[in-house]
C-alpha positions in Angstrom: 110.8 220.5 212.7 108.1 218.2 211.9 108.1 214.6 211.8 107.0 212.4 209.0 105.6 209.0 209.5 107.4 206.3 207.9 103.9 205.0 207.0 103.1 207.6 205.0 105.3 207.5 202.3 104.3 206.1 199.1 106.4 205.0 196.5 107.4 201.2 195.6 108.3 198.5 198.1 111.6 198.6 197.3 112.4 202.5 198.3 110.1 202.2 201.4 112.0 199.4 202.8 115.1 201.1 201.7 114.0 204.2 203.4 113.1 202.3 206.8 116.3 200.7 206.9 119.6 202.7 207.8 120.1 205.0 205.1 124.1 204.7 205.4 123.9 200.7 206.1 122.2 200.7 202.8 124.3 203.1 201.1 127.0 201.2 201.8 125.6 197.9 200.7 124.4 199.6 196.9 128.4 200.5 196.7 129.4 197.1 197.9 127.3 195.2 195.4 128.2 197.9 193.0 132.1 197.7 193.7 132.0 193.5 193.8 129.8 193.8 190.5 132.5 195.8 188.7 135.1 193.6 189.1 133.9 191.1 188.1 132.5 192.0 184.9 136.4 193.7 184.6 137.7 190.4 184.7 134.8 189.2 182.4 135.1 192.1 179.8 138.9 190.9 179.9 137.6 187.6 177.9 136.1 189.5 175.2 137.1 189.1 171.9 134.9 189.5 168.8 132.8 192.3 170.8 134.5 194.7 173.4 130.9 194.8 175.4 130.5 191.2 174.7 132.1 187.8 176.6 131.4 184.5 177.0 132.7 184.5 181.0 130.2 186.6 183.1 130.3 186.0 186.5 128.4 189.5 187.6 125.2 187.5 186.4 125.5 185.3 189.2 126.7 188.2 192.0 123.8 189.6 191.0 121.1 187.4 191.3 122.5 186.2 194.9 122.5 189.1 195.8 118.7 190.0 195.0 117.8 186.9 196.3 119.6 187.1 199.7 119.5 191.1 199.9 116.3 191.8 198.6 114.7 194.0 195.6 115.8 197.2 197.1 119.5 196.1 196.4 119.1 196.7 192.5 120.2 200.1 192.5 124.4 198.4 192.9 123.7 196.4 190.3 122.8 199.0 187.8 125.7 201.4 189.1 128.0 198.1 188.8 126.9 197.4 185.4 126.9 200.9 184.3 130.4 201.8 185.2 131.8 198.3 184.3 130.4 198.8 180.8 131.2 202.6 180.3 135.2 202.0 179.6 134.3 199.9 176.6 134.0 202.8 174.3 130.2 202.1 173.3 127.9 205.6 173.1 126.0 206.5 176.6 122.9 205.4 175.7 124.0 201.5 174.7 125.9 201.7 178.1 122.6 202.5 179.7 120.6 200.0 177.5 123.4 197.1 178.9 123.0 198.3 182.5 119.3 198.3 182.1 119.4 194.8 180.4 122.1 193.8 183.6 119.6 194.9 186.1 116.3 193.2 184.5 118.0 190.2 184.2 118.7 189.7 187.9 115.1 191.2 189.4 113.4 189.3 186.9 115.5 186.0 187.3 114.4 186.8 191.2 111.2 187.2 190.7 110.6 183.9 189.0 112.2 182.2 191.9 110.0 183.3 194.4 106.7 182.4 192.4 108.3 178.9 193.0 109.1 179.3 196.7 112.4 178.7 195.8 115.0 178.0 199.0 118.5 180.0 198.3 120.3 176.5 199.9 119.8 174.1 197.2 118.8 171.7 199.6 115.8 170.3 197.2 115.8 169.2 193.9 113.2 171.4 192.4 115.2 174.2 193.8 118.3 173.3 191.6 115.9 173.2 188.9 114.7 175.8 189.2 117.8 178.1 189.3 118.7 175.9 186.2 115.4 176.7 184.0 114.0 179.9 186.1 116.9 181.8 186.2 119.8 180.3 183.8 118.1 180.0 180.9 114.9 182.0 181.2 116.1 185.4 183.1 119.4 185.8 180.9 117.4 185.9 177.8 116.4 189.4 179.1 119.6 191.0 179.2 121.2 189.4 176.1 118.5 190.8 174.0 118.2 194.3 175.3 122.3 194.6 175.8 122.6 193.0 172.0 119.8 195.2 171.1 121.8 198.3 172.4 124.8 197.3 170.7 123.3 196.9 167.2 121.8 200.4 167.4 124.6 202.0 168.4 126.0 200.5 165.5 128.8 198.3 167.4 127.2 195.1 165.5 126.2 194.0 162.4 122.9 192.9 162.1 124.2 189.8 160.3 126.0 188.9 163.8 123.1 189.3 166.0 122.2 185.9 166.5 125.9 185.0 167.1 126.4 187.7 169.6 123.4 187.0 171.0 124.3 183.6 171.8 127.6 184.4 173.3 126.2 186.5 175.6 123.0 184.1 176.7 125.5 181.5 177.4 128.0 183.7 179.0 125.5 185.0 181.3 124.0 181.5 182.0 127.4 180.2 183.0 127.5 182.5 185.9 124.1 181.3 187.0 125.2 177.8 187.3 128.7 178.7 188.7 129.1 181.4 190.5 124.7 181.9 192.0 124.7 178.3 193.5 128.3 179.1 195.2 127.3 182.2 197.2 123.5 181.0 197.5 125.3 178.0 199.2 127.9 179.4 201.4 125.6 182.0 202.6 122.9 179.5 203.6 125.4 177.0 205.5 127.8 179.7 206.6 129.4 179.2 209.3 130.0 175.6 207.9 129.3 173.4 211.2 129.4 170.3 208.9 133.2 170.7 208.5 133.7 170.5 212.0 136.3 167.6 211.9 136.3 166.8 208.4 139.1 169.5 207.4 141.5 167.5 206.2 139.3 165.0 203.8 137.9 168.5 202.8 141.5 170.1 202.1 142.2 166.4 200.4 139.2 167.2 198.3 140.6 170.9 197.5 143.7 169.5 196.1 142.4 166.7 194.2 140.3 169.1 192.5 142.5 171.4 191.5 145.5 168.8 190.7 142.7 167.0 188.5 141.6 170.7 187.2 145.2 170.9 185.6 145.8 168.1 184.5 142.8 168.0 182.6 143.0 171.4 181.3 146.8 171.3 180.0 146.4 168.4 177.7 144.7 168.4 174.2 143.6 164.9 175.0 139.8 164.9 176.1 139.1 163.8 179.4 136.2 166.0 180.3 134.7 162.6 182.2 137.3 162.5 184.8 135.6 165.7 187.1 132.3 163.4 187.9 134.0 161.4 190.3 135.4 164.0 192.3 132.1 165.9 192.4 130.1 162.9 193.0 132.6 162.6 196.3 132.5 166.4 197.1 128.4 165.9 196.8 128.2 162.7 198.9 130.9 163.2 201.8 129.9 167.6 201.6 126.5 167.6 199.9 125.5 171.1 198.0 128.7 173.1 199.9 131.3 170.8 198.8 129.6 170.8 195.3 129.5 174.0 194.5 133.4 174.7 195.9 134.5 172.1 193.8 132.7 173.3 190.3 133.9 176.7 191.6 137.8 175.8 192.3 137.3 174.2 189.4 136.1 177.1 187.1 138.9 179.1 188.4 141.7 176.9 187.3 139.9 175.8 183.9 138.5 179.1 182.6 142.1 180.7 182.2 143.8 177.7 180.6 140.9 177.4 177.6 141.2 181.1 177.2 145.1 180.1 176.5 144.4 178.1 174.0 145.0 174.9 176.4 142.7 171.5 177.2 140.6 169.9 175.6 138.3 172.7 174.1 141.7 173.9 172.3 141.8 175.0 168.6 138.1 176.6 168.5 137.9 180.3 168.1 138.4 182.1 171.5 134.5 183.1 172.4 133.9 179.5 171.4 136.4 177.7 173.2 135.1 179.5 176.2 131.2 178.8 175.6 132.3 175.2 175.5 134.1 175.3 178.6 131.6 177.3 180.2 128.5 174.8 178.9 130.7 172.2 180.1 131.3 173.6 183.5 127.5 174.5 183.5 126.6 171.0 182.9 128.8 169.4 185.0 127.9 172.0 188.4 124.0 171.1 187.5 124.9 167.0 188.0 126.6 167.7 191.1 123.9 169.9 192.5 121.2 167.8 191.4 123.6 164.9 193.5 123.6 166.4 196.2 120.4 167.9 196.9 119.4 164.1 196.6 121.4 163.1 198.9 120.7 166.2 201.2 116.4 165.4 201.2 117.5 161.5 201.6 119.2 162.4 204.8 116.4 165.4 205.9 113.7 162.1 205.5 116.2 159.8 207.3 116.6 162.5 209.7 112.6 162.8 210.1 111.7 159.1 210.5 114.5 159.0 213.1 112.9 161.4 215.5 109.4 159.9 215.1 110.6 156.6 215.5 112.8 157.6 218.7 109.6 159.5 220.0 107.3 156.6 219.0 109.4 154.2 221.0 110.1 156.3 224.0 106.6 156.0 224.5 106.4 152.1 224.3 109.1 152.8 227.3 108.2 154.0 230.1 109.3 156.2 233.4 106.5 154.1 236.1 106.3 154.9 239.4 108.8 153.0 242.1 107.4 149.6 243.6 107.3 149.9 247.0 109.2 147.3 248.6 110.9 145.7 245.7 114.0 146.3 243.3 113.4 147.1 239.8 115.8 146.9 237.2 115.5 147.6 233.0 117.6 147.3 230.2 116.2 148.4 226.5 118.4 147.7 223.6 117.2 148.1 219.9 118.7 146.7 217.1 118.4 147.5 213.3 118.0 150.3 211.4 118.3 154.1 213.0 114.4 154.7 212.1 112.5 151.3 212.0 111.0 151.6 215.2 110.7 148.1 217.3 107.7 146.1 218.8 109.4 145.4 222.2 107.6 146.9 225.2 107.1 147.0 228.9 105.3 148.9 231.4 104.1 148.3 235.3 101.9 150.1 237.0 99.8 150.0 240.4 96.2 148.7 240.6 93.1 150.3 242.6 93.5 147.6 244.7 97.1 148.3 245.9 98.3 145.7 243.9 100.9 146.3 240.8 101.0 145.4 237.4 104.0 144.3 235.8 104.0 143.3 231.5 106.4 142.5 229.1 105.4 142.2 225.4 107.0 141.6 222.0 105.1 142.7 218.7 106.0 140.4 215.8 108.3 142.4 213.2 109.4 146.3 213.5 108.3 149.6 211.9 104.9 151.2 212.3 102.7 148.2 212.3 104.6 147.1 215.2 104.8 150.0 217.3 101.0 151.2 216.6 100.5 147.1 218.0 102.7 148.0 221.0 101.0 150.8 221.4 97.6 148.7 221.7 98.7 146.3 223.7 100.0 148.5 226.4 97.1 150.9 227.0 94.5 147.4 226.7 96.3 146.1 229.3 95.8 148.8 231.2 92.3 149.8 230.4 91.6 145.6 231.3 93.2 145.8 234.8 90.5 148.2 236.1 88.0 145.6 235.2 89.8 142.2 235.8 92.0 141.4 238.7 93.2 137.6 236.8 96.4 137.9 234.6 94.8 135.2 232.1 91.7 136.9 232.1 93.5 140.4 231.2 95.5 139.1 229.0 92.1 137.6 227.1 90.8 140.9 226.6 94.7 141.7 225.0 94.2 138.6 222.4 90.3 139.9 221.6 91.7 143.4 221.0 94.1 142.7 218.7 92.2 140.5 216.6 89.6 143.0 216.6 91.5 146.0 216.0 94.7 145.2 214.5 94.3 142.1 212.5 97.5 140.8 211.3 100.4 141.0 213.7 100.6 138.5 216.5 102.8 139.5 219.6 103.7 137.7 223.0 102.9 139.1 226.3 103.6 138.3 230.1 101.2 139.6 232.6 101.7 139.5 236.2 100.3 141.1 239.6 102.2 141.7 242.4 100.4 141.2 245.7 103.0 143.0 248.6 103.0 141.5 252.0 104.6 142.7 254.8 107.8 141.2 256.1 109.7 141.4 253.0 107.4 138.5 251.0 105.4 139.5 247.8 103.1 136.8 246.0 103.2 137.0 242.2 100.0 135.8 239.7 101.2 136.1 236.4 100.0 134.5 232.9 102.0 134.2 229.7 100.9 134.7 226.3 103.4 132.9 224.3 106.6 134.6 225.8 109.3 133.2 226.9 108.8 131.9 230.5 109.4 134.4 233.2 112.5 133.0 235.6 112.3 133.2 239.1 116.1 133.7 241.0 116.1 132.5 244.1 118.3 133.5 246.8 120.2 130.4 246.6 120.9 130.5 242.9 117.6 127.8 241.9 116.2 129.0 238.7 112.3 128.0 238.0 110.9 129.0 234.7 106.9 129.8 235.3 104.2 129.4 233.0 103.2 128.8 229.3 100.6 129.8 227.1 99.6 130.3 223.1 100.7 133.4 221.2 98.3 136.4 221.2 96.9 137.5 217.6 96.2 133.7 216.3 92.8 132.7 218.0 90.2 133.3 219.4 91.2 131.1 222.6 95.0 130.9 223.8 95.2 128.5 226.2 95.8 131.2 228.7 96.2 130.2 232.7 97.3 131.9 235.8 100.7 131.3 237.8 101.4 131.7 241.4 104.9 132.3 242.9 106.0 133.4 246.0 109.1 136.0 246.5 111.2 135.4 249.7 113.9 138.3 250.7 116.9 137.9 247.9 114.3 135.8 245.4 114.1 138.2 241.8 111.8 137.6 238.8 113.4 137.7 235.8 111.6 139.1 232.6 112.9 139.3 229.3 112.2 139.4 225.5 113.6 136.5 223.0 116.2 139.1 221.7 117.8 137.6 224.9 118.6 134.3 223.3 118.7 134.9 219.9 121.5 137.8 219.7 124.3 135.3 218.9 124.1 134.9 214.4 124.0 130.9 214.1 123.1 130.7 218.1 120.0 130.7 219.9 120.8 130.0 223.9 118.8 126.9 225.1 116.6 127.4 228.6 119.7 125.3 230.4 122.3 128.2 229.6 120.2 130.7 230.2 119.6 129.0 233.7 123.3 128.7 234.5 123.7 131.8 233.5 121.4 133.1 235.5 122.3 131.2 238.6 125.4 132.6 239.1 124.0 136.4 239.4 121.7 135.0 242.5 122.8 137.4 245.5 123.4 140.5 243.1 121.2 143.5 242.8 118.7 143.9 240.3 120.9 146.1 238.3 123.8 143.8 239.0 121.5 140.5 237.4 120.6 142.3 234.9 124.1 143.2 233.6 125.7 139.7 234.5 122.7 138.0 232.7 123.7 140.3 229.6 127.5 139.7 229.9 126.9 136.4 229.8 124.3 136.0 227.3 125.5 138.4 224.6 128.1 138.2 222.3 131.5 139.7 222.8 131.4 141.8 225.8 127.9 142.5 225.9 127.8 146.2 224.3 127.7 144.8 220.5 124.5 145.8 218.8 122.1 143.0 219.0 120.4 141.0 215.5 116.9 141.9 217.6 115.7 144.0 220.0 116.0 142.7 223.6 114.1 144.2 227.1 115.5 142.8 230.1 113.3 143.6 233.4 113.8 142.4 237.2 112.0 142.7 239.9 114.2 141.2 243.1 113.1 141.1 247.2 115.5 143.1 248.9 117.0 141.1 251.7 117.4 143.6 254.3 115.9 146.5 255.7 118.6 148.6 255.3 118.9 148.1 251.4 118.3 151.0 249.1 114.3 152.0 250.0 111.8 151.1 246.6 113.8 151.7 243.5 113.5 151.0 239.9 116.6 151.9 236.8 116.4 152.3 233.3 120.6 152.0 232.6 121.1 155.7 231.5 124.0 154.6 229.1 121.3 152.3 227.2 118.3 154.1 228.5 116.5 154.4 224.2 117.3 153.8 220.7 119.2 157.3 220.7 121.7 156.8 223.7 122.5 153.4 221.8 123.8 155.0 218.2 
């Protein structure tokens, strides 16, 4: 027996992809759709009044347009057989039935086709794609099947040609209901299926259930209009569960509302039947659009949120760090950020080991937060760096720092602390450092003195600092303390004066670098230390070990406040 290529069949996309596909999985989804599609237009044609082939409640619109959107063109074929058989027990002549089903089908591949010249997205997660089910689809697609199935009916003889306009609105409005109702509901739930967001929100969600459907009958079984009381639920089913929770609710809703008008009950009561049930189904319409359109504008406020988050996270991991260990000496560092999730900080810090086996160590802090900031930090970290190749003299480095940003980034000021770290054996290190207006480096010592070194003008302002160098010598147990003002100014109402901050710092002498560095924040920040801070604070030590048998070279970033992400 001879095989046949699958690339050598011709015929439209539809059947090839059809044919390449299982034909029994296929088979079975046609009769799925088909069998899903009946029923639902049984329940429709149940609403029919004026016209047996006519309602204004048609949720097979919207089955079938999901479906074509999710499934593909090559799934028309159950919509046709749906809409065929569904429409045959209505006692209309063969070839209006086939006119309907024709109209049924056109309806949905057109309404499709539309939304793919728009790139439309089947979650709902964008405006413009609520939009565009609303215009595209609702009100633009359904025209096709309400004028060939009305067209069918009138010349079979089933209509007057004085009701045409009538019927024809009845069904364009009946069809557009289920492409506002029943298309955004499984569009939804099949784009966020298996509903992660839920995960611990069950109960607010059942809450939400039950206030919808309470409200739903309440409304619904009094005359009295109070068609305004469903925007506040679905305004909390779009903020607190975005596009799923808003299309459930309309949905629940519907289900509850749709039966009561057609009983004569709520506030559409008193109007013919079809028209009670256009106006319920406008209103239901109308009200499911608001919701979507709510929460899709939440849902692309969060996506952005979402967004500026990871590039501001990214943007200041870089500003911190993983150096190389320092031979010889302890170093400890403590980042905390404060303010919003996705305004990235100025705050910085960085050491690093010179060609002439010296290392650098800098602390910096960019005036404000957000881009400007960070793409300052960024500057002033890789100027230093570039600057100690070709200057050994913290003042003179940090010169080059002041020039740079004046040159290339005019505007933002920031403070900076420079200093080089000359290791000598026996435990003693010499330390040259020069400060741009920062707050003073604080030198530990062993016995619990606290000597604040060095002053200078803020970098950004002028052409000429008042930059000078600083010598201090380490003993074994001595620590340099660096730190941002976030430090001193993380108490509202409080800034901590140079003599606490001394005390404070006295009574951590004999600790390890780590252990100053979290007895310095204990005791400097508000409550017990974890609360978030009103700026951003670096806190960086470098401490003499005092024997030989400490820990070798180490330096720690805490791991439970190591970046802005381990901190939310």
């Amino acid at each position: 027996m001879r095989s046949i290529r699958l690339s050598a069949l011709r015929g439209p996309g539809w059947l090839r992809a059809a044919i390449e596909e299982d034909p029994w999985l296929y088979a079975a989804k046609v009769v799925a759709l088909a069998g899903v599609y009946y029923g639902a237009a049984k329940l429709g044609l149940e609403l029919a009044f004026e016209t047996p082939s006519v309602t204004a409640v048609w949720p097979p619109t919207g089955i079938a347009l999901a479906a074509l959107v999710l499934g593909g063109y090559r799934l028309w074929p159950g919509v046709a057989l749906g809409a065929f058989l569904a429409n045959s027990w209505t006692g209309v002549p063969v070839y209006a039935v086939l006119g309907i089903a024709a109209g049924n089908t056109l309806e949905a591949v057109v309404g499709t086709n539309l939304l793919r010249r728009v790139e439309f997205r089947p979650s709902l997660e964008r405006v413009r794609d609520v939009l565009s089910l609303a215009v595209l689809a609702a009100i633009v697609s359904t025209t096709v099947s309400a004028t060939l199935g009305v067209t069918s009916l009138l010349a079979a003889d089933e209509i007057a040609s004085g009701d045409y306009g009538s019927v024809w609105r009845t069904w364009w409005l009946g069809d557009m209901g289920g492409d506002l109702v029943v298309a955004p509901a499984l569009l939804v739930v099949a784009a966020q299926w298996p509903f992660r967001e839920l995960r611990g929100r069950v109960a607010e969600a059942a809450a939400l259930a039950v206030a919808t459907a309470g409200l739903a009958v309440f409304m619904f079984t009094r005359s009295t209009s109070l068609t305004f009381l469903i925007f506040p639920v679905l305004v909390w089913a779009a903020l607190r569960f975005w596009r799923l929770g808003a299309v459930v609710a309309i949905l629940l809703f519907a289900s509850i509302a749709i039966p009561l008008t057609e009983s004569d009950m709520g506030p559409f009561s008193g109007e013919a039947p079809d028209d009670r049930l256009l106006l319920a189904q406008l209103y239901l319409g109308v009200a499911g659009l608001t919701a979507l359109v709510l929460a899709a504008v939440v849902t692309q406020r969060q996506r952005s949120e979402d967004s500026l988050e990871h590039i501001a996270s990214t943007l200041q991991e870089s500003l911190l760090p993983h150096p190389p260990e320092i031979p010889g000496v302890e170093v400890a560092v403590d980042f905390r950020p404060a303010g919003e999730r996705h305004l990235v900080g100025g705050d910085f810090y960085d050491w690093f080991r010179n060609d002439d086996g010296t290392w650098a160590v800098t602390i910096g802090d960019v005036v404000g937060k957000g881009p400007a900031a960070a793409a300052t930090a960024g500057l002033a970290r890789h100027t230093l760096r570039v600057a100690a190749i070709q200057e050994s003299r913290p003042s003179r480095i940090l010169q080059f720092l002041n020039d740079a940003v004046l040159r290339e980034s005019p505007g933002p000021t920031c403070t900076v602390v420079y200093a080089r770290i000359d290791l000598h054996k026996g435990g003693r290190s010499r330390i040259v450092l020069s400060v741009g207006g920062h707050p003073p480096p604080l030198v530990l010592r062993s016995d619990g003195t606290v000597e604040p070194v060095g002053r200078g003008g803020l970098l950004g302002v002028s052409d000429d600092p008042d930059l000078a160098d600083y010598g201090v010598d380490l003993a074994p147990g001595d620590a340099l303390v660096l730190h941002t003002d976030g430090l001193t100014d993380a108490t509202p109402g409080r800034v901590v004066s140079a003599a606490e901050l001394s005390v404070a710092l006295a009574s951590c002498a004999g600790e390890s670098a780590r252990g100053i560095v979290q007895g310095l924040e204990r005791m400097v920040l508000p409550g017990d230390g974890g609360a978030e801070p009103r700026d951003d604070i670096v806190v960086l030590v470098l401490r003499i070990p005092t024997l030989e048998l400490e820990p070798r070279a180490w330096w720690r970033r805490f791991p439970d406040q190591a970046g802005a992400r381990e901190r939310r």
